[in-house]
PyMOL CGO cylinders between C-alpha atoms (Angstrom):
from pymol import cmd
from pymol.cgo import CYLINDER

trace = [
    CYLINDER, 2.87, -1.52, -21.81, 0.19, -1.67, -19.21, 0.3, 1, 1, 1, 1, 1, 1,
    CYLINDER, 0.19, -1.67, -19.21, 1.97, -3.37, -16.90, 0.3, 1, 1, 1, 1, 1, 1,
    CYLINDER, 1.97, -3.37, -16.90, 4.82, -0.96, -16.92, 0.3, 1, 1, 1, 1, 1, 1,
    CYLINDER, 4.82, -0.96, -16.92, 2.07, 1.83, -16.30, 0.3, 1, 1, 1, 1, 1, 1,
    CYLINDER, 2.07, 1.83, -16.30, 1.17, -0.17, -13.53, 0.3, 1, 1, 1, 1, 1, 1,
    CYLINDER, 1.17, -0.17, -13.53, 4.76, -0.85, -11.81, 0.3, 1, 1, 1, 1, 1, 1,
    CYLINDER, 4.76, -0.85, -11.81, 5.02, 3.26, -12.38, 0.3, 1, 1, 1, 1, 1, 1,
    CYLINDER, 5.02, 3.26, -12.38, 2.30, 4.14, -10.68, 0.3, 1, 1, 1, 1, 1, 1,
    CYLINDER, 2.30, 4.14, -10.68, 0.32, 5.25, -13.93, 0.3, 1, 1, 1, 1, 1, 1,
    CYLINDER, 0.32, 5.25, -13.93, -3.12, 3.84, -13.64, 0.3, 1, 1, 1, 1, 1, 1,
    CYLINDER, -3.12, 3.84, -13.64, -6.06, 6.05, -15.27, 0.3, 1, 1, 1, 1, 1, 1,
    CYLINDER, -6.06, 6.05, -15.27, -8.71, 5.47, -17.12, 0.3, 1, 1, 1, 1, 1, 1,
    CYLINDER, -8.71, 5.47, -17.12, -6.18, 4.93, -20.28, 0.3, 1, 1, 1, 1, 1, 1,
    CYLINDER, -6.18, 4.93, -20.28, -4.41, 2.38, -18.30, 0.3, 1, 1, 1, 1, 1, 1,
    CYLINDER, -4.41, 2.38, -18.30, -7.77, 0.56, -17.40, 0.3, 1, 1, 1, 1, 1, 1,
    CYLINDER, -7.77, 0.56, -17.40, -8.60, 0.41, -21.19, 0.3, 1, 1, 1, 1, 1, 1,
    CYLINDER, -8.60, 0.41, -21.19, -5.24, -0.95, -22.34, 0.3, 1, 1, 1, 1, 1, 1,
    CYLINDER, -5.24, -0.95, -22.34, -5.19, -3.59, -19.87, 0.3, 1, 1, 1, 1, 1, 1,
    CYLINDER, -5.19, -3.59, -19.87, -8.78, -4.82, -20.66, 0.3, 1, 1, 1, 1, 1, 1,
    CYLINDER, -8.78, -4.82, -20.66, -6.89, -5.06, -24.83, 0.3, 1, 1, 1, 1, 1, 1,
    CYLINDER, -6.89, -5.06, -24.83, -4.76, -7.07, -23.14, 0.3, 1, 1, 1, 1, 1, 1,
    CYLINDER, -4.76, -7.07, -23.14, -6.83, -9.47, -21.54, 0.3, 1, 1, 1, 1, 1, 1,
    CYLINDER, -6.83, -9.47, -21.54, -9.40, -9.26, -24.35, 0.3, 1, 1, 1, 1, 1, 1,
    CYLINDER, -9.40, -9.26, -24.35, -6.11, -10.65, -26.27, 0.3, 1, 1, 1, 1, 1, 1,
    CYLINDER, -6.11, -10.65, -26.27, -5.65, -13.26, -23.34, 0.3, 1, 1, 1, 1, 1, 1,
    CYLINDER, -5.65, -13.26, -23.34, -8.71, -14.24, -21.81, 0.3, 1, 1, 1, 1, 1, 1,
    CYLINDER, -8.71, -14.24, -21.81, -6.87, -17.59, -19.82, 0.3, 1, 1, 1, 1, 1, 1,
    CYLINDER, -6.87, -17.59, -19.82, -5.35, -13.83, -17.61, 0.3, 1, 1, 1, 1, 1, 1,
    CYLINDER, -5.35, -13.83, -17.61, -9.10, -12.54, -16.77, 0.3, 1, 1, 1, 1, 1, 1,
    CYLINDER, -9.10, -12.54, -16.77, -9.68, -14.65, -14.16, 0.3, 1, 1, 1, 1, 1, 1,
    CYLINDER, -9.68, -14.65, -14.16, -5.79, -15.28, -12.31, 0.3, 1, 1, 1, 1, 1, 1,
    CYLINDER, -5.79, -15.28, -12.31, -5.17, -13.51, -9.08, 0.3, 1, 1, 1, 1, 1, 1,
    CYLINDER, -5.17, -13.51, -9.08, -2.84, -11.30, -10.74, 0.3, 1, 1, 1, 1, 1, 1,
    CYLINDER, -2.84, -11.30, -10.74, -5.14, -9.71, -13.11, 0.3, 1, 1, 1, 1, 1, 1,
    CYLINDER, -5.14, -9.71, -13.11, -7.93, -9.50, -10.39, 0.3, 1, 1, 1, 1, 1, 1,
    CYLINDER, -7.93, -9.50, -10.39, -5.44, -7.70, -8.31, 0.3, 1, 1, 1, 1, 1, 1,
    CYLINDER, -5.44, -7.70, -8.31, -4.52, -5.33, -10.73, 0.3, 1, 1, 1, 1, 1, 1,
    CYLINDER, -4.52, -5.33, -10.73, -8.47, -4.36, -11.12, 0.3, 1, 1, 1, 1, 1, 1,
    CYLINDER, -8.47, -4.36, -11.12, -8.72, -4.37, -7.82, 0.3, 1, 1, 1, 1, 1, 1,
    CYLINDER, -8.72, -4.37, -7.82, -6.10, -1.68, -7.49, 0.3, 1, 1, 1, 1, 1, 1,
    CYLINDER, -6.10, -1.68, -7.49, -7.75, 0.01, -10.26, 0.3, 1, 1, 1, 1, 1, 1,
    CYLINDER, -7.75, 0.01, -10.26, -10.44, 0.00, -8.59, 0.3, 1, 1, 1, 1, 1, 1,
    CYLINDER, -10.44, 0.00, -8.59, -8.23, 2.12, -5.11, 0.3, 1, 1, 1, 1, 1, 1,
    CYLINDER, -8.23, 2.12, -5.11, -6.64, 4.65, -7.54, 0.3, 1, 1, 1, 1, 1, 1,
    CYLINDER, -6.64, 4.65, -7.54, -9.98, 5.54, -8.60, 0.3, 1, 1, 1, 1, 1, 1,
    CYLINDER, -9.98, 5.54, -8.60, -11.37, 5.83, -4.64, 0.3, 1, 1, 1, 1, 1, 1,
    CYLINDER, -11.37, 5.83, -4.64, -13.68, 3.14, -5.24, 0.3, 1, 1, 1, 1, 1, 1,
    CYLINDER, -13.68, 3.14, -5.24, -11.96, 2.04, -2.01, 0.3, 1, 1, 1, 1, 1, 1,
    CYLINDER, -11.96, 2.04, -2.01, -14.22, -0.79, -0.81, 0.3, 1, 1, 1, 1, 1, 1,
    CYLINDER, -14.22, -0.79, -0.81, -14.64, -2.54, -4.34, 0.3, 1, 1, 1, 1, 1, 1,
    CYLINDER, -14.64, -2.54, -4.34, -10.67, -2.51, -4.33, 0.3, 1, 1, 1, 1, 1, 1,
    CYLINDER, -10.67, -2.51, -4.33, -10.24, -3.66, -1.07, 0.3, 1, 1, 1, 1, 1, 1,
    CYLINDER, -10.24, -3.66, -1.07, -12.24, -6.71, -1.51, 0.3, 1, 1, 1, 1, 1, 1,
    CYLINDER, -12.24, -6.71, -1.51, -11.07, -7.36, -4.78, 0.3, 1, 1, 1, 1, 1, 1,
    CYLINDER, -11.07, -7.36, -4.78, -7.65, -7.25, -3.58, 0.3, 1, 1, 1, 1, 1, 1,
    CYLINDER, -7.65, -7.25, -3.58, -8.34, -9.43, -0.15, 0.3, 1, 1, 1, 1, 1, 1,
    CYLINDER, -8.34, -9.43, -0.15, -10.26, -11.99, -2.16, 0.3, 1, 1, 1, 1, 1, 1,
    CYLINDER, -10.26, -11.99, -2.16, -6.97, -12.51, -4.37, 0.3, 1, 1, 1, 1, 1, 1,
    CYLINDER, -6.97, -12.51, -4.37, -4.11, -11.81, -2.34, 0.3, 1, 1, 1, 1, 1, 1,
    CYLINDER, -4.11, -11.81, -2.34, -4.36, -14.64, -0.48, 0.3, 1, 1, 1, 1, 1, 1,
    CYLINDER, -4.36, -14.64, -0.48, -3.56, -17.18, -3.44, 0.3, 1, 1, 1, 1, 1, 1,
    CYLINDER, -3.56, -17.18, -3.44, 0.16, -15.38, -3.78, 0.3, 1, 1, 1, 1, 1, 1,
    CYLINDER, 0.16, -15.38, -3.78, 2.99, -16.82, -2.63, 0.3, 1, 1, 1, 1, 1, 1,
    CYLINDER, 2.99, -16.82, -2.63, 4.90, -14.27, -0.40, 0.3, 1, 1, 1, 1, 1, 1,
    CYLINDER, 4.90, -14.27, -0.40, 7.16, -12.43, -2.47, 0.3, 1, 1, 1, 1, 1, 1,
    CYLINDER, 7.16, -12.43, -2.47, 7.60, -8.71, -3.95, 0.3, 1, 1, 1, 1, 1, 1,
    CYLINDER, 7.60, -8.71, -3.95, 3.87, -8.97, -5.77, 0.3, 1, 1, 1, 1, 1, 1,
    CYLINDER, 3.87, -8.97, -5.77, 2.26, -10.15, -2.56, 0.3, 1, 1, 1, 1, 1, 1,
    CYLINDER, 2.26, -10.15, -2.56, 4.27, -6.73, -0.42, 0.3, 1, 1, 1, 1, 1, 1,
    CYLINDER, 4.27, -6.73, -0.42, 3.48, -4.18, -3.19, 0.3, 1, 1, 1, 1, 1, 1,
    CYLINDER, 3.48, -4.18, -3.19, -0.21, -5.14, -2.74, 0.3, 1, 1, 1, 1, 1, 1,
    CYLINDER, -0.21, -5.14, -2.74, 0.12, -5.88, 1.12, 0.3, 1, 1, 1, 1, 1, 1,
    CYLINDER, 0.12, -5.88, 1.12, 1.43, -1.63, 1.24, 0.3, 1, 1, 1, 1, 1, 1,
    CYLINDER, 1.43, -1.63, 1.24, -1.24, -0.89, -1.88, 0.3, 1, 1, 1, 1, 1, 1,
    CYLINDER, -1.24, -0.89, -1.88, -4.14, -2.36, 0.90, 0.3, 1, 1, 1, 1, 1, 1,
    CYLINDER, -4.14, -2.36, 0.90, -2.61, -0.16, 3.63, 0.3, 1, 1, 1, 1, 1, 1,
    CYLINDER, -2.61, -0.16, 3.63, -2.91, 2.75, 1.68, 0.3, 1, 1, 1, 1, 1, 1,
    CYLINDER, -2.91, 2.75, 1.68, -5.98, 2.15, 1.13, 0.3, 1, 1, 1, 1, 1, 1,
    CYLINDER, -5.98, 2.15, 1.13, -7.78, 1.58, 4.17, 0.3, 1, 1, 1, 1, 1, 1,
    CYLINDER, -7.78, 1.58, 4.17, -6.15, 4.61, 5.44, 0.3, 1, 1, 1, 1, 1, 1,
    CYLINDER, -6.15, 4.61, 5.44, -7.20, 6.97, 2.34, 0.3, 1, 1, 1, 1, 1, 1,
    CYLINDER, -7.20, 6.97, 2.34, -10.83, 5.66, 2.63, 0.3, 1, 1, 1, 1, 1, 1,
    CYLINDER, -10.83, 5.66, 2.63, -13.55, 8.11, 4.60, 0.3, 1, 1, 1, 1, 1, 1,
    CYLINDER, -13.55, 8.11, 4.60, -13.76, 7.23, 7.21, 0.3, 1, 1, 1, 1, 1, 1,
    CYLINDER, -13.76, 7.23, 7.21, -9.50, 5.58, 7.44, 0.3, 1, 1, 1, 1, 1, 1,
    CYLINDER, -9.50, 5.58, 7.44, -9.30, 2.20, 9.18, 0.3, 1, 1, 1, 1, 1, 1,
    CYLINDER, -9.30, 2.20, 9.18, -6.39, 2.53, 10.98, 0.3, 1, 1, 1, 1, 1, 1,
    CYLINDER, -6.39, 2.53, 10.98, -6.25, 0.02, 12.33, 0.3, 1, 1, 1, 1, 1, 1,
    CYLINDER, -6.25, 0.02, 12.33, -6.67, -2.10, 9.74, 0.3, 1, 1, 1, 1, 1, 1,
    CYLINDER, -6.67, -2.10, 9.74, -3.86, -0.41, 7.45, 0.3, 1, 1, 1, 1, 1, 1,
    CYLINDER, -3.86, -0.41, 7.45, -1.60, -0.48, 10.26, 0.3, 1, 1, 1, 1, 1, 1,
    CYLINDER, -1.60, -0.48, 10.26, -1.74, -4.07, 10.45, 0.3, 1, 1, 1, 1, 1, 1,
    CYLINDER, -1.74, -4.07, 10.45, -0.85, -3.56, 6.65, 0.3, 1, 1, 1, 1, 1, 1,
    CYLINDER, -0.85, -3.56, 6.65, 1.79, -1.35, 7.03, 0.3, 1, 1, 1, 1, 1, 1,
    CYLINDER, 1.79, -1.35, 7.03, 3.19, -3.74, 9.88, 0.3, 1, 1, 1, 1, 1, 1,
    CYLINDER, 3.19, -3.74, 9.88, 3.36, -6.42, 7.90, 0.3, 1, 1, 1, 1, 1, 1,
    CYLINDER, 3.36, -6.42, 7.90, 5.53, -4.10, 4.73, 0.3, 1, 1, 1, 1, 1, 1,
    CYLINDER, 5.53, -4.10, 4.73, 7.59, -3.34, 7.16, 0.3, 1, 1, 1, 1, 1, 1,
    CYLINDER, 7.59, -3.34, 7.16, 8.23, -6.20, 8.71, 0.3, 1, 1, 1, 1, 1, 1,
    CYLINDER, 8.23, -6.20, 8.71, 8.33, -9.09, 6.69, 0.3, 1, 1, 1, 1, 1, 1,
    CYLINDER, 8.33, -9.09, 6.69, 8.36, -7.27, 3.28, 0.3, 1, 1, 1, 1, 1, 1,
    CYLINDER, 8.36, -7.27, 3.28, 9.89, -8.47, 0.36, 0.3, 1, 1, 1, 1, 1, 1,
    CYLINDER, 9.89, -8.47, 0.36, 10.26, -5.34, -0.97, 0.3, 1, 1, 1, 1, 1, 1,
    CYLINDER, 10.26, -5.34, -0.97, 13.12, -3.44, 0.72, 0.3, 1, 1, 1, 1, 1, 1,
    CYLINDER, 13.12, -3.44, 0.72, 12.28, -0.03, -0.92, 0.3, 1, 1, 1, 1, 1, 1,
    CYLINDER, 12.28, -0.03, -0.92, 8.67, -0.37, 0.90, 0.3, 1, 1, 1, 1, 1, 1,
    CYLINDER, 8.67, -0.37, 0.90, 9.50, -0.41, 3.78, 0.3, 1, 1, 1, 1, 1, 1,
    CYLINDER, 9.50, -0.41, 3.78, 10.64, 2.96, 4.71, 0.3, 1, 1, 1, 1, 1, 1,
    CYLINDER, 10.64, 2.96, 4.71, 7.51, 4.40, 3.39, 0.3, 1, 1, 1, 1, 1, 1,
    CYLINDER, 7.51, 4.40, 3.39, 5.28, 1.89, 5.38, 0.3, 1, 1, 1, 1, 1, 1,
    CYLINDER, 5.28, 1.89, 5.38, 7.09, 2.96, 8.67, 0.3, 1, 1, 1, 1, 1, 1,
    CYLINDER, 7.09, 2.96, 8.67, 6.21, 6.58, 8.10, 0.3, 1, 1, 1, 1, 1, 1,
    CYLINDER, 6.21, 6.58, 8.10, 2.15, 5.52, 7.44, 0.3, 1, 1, 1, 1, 1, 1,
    CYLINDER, 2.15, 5.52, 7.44, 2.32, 3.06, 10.01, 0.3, 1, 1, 1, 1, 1, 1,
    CYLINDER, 2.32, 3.06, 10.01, 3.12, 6.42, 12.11, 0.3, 1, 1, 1, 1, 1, 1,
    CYLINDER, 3.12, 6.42, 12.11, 0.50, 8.24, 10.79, 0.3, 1, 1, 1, 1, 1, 1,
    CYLINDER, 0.50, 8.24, 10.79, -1.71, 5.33, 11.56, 0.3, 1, 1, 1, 1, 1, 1,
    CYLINDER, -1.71, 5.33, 11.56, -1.05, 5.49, 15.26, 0.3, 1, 1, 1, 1, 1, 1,
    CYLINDER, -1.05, 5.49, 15.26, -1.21, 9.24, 15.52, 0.3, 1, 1, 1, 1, 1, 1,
    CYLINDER, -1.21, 9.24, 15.52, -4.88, 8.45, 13.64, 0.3, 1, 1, 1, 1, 1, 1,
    CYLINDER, -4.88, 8.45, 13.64, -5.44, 5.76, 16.87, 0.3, 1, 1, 1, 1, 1, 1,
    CYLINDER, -5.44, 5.76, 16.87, -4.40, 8.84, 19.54, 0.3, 1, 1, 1, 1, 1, 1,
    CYLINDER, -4.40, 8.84, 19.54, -1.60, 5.93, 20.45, 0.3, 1, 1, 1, 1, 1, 1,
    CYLINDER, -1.60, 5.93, 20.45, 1.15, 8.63, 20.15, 0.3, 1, 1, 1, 1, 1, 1,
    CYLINDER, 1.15, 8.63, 20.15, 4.02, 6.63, 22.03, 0.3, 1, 1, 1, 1, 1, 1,
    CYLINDER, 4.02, 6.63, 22.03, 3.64, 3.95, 19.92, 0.3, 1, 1, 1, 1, 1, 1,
    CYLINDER, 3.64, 3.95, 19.92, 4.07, 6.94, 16.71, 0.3, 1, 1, 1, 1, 1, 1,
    CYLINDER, 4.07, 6.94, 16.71, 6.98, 8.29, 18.17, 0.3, 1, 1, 1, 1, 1, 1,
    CYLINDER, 6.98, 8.29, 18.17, 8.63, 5.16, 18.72, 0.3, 1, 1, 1, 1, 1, 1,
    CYLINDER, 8.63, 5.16, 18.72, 7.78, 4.17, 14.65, 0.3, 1, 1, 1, 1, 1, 1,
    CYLINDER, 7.78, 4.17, 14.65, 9.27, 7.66, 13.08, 0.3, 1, 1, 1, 1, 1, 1,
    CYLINDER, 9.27, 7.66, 13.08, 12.23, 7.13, 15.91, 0.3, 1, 1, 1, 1, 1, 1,
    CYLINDER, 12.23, 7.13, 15.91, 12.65, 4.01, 14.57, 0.3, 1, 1, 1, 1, 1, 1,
    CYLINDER, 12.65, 4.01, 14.57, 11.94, 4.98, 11.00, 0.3, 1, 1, 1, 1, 1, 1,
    CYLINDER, 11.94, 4.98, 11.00, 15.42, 8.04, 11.46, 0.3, 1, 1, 1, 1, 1, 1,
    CYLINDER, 15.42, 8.04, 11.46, 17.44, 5.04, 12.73, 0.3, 1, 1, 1, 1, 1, 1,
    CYLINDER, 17.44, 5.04, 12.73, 16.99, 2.31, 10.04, 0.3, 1, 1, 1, 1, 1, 1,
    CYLINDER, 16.99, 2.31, 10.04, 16.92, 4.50, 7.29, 0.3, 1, 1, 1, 1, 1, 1,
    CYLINDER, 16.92, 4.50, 7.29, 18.69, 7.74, 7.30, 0.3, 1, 1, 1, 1, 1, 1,
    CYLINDER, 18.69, 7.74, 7.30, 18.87, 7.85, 3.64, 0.3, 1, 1, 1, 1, 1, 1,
    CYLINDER, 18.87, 7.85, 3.64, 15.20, 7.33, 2.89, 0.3, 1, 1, 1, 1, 1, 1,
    CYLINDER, 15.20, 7.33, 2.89, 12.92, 10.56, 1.61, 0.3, 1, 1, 1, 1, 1, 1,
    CYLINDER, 12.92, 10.56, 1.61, 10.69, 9.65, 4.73, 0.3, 1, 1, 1, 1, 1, 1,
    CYLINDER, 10.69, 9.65, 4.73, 13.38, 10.40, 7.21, 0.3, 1, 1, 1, 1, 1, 1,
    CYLINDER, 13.38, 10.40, 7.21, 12.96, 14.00, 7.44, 0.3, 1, 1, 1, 1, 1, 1,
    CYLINDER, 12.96, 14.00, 7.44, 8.98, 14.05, 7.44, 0.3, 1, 1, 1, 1, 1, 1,
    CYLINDER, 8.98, 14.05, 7.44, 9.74, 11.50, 10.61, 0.3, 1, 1, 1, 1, 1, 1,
    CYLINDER, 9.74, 11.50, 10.61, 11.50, 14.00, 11.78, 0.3, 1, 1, 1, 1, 1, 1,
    CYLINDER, 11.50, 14.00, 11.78, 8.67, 16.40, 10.88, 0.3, 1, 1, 1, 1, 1, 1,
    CYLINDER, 8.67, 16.40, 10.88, 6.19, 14.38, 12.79, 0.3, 1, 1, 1, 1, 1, 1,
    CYLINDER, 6.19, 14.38, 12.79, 8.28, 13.95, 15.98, 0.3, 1, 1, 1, 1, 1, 1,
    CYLINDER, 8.28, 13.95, 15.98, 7.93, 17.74, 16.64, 0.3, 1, 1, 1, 1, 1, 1,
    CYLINDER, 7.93, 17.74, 16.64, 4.51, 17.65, 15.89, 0.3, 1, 1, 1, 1, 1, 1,
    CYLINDER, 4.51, 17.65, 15.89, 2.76, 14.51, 17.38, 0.3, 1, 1, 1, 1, 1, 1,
    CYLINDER, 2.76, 14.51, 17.38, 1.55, 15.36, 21.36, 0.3, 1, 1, 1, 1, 1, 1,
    CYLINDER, 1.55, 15.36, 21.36, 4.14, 14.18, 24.18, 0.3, 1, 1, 1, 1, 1, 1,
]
cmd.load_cgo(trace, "trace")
């Protein structure tokens, strides 16, 4: 059950509690990359961005590439943008990645638009427009085409 939380994006406190059952009931778990990245995202959801982040660095690197490695590759992203102050730079090189050599084909639209928002964050607006441009082309049927759109009149020329 906590694991489907997790995959729907339903990590409070509650979720936190169940999963620690769960490794309570498996303790060989506690210590795999898999469970440490779940903390570690935990950790994000509950803007305890730094503890997250290193969590998460720390144990993405034992993953194979793959559709665990690109949720947690876009999960990083959003993180080091939603932290105070953002690291755009750093999450752009996240979002990059997503959307360029992600596994995870639903991703990617949604990495385009923050890798956007990243650049606007940098003041490199031609290198914004040419993401949400990009973002309209490739996928017209994504929820993130029309907030490209959005940006496009709203970034400076």
């Amino acid at each position: 059950m906590a694991l489907l939380k997790l995959k729907n994006g339903n990590v409070g406190p509650e979720f936190f509690e169940e999963f620690n059952k769960m490794l309570d009931k498996f303790p060989a778990m506690k210590g795999s990359a898999e469970a440490q990245l779940i903390i570690g995202y935990y950790y994000i959801t509950q803007k305890k961005y730094d503890e997250g982040i290193q969590l998460i660095l720390k144990n993405l690197r034992l993953l194979k590439p793959g559709a665990l490695k690109t949720d947690f590759e876009y999960k990083l992203g959003m993180a080091f943008y939603s932290k105070t102050p953002p690291d755009y730079r750093k999450a752009a090189g996240y979002f990059l990645t997503v959307s360029n050599f992600g596994k995870v084909k639903n991703l990617i639209p949604g990495a385009k638009y923050m890798l956007g928002f990243c650049f606007e964050g940098l003041k490199d607006y031609k290198r914004a427009r040419e993401t949400y441009n990009d973002l309209v082309k490739t996928a017209p049927a994504s929820e993130f085409k029309k907030k490209a759109e959005e940006r496009l009149q709203k970034i400076p020329r």
